[in-house]
N, C-alpha and C positions, 0 to 999 in steps of 0.2 A: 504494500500500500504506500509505503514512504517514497520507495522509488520511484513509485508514477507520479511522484509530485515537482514540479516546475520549481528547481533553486530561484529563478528569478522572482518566483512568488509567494516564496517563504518570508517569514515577518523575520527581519533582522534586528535585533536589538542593539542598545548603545554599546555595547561591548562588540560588536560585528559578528556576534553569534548568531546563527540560525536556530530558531527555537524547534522548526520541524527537525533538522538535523540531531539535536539532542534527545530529543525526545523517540527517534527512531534507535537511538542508544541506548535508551532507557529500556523501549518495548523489546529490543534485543537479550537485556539483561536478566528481564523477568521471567521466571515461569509462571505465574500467578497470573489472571486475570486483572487488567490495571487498565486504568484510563487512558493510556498511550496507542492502547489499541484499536483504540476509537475514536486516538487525535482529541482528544479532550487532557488539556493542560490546567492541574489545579495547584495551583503555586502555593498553598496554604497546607496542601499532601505533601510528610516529614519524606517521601519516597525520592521528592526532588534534592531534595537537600543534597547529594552527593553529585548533582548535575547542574544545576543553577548553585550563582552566589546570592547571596541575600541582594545587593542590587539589583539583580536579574530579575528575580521574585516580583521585588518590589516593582520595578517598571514593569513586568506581565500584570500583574494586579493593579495599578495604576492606567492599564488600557482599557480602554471602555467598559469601565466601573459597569454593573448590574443595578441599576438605580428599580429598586421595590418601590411601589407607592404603599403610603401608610394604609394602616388598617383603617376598615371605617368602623363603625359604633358599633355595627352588628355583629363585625366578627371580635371586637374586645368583650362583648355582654358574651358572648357564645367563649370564649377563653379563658372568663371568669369563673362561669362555673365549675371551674376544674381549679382551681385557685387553694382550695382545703385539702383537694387529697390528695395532698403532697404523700405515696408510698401508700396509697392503695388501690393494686391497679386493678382491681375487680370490681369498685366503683367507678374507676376511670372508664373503665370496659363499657359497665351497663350504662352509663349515663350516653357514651358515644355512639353505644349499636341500638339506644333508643330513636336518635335523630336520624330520617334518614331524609336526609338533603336529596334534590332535584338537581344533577351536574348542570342543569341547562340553569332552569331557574333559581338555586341558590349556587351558585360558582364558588362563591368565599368559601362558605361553609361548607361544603361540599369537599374543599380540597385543603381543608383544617381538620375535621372529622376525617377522613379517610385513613391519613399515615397516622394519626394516633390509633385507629384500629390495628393496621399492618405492624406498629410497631408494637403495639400489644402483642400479635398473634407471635412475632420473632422471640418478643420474651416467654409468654408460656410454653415456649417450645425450646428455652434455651438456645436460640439458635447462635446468640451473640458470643456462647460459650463456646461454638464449635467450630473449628477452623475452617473460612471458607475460601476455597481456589478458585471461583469464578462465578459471576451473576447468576448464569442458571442454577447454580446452592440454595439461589434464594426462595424458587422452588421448593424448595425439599421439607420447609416447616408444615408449609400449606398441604403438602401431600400425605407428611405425615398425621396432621390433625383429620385429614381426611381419612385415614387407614382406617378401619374399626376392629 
């Protein structure tokens, strides 16, 4: 994949580095499933550390910032109510799999509710505990909750 990529239109940073270029040294490096695989560079993942300098970092993360719009009111009131149960995720559970948002019509809520489920489901599965080599692992809690 790196190869079929255009050096002339690789992002060059102030050091005269090519970020595709390292980053194809990175994907070389790894056996593990990692974000280089996918050309996706996250400068804040300790995996770079031995491939960027911290200026490097810093001018990648300094390009075209991610600018989030704030929350609106709806989805701080919907936030709230998780606000006490700090370490009880079995209220966290039924409070979230009561709501069940419209992707179309509640969008916020919709996609604040859902990875608090998904992340619930990773913990009662332990999944966080178990060493994973590649996104499709991520599979593997959901199937297992599924087993009977």
């Amino acid at each position: 994949m790196y190869q079929m990529l255009s050096e002339e239109n690789m992002w060059t940073l102030k050091s005269d580095r090519k970020v595709e270029k390292i980053m194809e040294r990175c994907a070389m490096d790894y056996t593990d499933e990692q974000g280089t695989q996918s050309l996706i560079v996250d400068p804040l993942d300790p995996a770079w550390d031995a491939y960027f300098t911290d200026q490097e970092r810093d001018e990648i993360s300094a390009t075209n910032p991610l600018q989030l719009s704030p929350l609106t009111l709806e989805m701080v009131q919907y936030l709230k109510k998780f606000e006490n149960m700090v370490g009880y995720l079995d209220d966290i559970f039924d409070t979230t799999s009561k709501d069940h948002f419209n992707p179309k019509k509640n969008a916020n809520l919709y996609w604040i509710g859902q990875p608090i489920i998904n992340a619930l489901v990773l913990c009662y599965c332990d999944f966080l505990g178990k060493k994973v080599h590649s996104e499709s692992n991520i599979f593997a809690p959901i199937l297992f909750m599924l087993d009977p």
